[in-house]
C-alpha positions as CSV (number, residue, x, y, z in Angstrom):
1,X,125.0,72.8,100.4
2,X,121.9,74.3,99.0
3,X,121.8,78.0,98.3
4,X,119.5,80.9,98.5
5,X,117.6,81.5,95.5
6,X,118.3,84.3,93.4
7,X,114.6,85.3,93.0
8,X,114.5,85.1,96.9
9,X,117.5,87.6,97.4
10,X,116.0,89.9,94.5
11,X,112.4,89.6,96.1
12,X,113.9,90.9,99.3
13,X,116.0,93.7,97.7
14,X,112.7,94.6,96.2
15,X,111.2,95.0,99.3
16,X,114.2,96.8,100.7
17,X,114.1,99.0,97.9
18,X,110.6,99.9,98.4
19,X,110.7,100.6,102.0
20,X,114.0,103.4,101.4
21,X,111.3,104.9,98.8
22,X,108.2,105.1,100.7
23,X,110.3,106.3,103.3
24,X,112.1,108.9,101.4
25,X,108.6,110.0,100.4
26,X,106.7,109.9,103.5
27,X,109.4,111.7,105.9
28,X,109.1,114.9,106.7
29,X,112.9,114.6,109.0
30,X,115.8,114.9,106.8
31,X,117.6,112.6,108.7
32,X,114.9,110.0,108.4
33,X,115.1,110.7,104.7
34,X,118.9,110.1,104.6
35,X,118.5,106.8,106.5
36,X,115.7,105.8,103.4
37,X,118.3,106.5,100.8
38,X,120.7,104.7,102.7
39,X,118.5,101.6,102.5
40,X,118.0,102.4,98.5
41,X,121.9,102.1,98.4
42,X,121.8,98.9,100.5
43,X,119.4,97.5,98.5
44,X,121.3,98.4,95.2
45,X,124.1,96.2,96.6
46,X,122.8,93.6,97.4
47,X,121.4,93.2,94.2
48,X,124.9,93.9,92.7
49,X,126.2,91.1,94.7
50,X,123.4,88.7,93.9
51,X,123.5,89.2,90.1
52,X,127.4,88.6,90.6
53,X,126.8,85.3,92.0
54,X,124.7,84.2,89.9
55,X,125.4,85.2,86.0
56,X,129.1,86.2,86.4
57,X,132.2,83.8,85.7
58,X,134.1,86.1,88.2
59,X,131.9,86.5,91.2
60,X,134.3,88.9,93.2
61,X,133.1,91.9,90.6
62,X,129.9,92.6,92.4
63,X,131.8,92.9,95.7
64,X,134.1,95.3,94.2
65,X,131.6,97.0,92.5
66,X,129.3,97.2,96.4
67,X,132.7,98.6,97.6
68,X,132.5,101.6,95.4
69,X,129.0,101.9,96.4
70,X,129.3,102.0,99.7
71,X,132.0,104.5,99.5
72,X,130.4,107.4,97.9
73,X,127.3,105.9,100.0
74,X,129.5,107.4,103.3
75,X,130.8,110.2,101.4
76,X,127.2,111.1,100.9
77,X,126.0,111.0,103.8
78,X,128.6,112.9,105.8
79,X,128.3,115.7,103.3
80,X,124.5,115.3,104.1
81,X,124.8,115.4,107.6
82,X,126.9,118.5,107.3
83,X,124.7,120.1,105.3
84,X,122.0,119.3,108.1
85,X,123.7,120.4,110.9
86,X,124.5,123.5,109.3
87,X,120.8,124.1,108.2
88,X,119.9,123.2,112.1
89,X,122.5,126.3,113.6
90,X,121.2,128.6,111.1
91,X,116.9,127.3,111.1
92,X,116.8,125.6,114.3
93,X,115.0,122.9,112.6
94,X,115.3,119.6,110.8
95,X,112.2,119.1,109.0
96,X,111.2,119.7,105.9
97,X,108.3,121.3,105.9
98,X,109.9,124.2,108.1
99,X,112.4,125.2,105.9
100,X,112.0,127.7,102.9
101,X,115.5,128.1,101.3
102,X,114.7,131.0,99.3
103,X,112.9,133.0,102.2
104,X,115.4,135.7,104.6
């Protein structure tokens, strides 16, 4: 059995990659924006995995390795979410361009 290319997986991590930045850039909801980094994560793992398959002797590293990543990936985004409900009881809002931190 044949199997996928690694320039094929790393061409699509690319593009995964680059659709979590462009939307972490363009977004003005902060939960849209978490969602993007989420994807920069994704795409970070995948490319962990690949390179794992490919170039290592021990192929179950990268997995390991995307575990972790994943992890702190959830951790992250509960403490973000938290952190965005919060800022929605206090501002009512949930985008960026209608919140100002350091204004009473």
């Amino acid at each position: 059995m044949i199997g996928i290319p690694l320039t094929h997986i790393l061409i699509f991590s690319l593009l995964l990659f680059a659709i979590g930045i462009y939307g972490a850039l363009v977004r003005r909801n902060i939960i849209g924006i978490l969602i993007s980094i989420e994807l920069i994560l994704n795409a970070a793992n995948i490319n962990l995995i690949a390179f794992s398959k490919y170039t290592s002797p021990s192929p179950e590293m990268g997995q390991i390795f995307a575990i972790f990543v994943i992890a702190i990936a959830a951790t992250s985004a509960a403490v973000g979410l938290a952190i965005v409900l919060a800022l929605y009881r206090v501002r009512k809002t949930v985008y960026t361009d209608e919140v100002n931190l350091l204004k009473w």
